[in-house]
N, C-alpha and C positions, 0 to 999 in steps of 0.2 A: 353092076360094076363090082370087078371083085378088088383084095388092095392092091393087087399088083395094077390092074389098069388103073385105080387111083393115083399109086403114085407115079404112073408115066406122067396120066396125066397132068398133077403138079407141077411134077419138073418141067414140063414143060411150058404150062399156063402162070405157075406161081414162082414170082423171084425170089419170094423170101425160102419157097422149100426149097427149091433149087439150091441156092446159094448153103441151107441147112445141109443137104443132100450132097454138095462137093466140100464143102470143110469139114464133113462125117469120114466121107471116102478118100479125102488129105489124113485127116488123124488117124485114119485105117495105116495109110502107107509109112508114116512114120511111125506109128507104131511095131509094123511088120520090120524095119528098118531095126530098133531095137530089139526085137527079138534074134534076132536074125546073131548078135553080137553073145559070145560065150558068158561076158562077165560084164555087168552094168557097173559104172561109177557110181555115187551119191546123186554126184548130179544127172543123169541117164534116168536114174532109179525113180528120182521126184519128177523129170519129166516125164516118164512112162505113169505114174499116177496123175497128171496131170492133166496127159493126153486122154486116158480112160476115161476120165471125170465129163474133160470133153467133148469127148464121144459121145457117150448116154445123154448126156445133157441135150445133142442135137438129135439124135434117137428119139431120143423121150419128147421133143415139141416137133420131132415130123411125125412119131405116133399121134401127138395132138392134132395137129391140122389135118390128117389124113381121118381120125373123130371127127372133127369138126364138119368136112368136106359132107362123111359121109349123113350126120344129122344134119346137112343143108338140105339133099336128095330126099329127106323124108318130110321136110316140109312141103 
């Protein structure tokens, strides 16, 4: 299995990556959403670093699980 069919797999086996996998692809759109605007407020500005923050954050634990998935196949 390579990751892409890993993470179909997930999404579609596992609720929690799922659920990681569509508030990833939510912060993607609001994030696109603020780019999108010429000139960010204070407040825009701390959300857009907010949103980044977490972004990676669910990035970075469906890159875990999708580790994890793959050191279960090796047992």
């Amino acid at each position: 299995m390579d990751e892409k069919e890993i993470r179909e797999f997930l999404f579609e086996k596992d609720e929690n990556f799922r659920e990681a996998a569509l508030l990833h692809k939510e912060y993607e759109k609001m994030l696109d959403g603020l780019k999108k605007k010429s000139c960010l407020s204070n407040e825009e500005e701390l959300k857009e670093k907010e949103l980044k923050k977490k972004k990676l954050t669910l990035k970075d634990k469906m890159h875990w699980m999708i580790s994890e998935y793959k050191k279960s196949l090796l047992d």
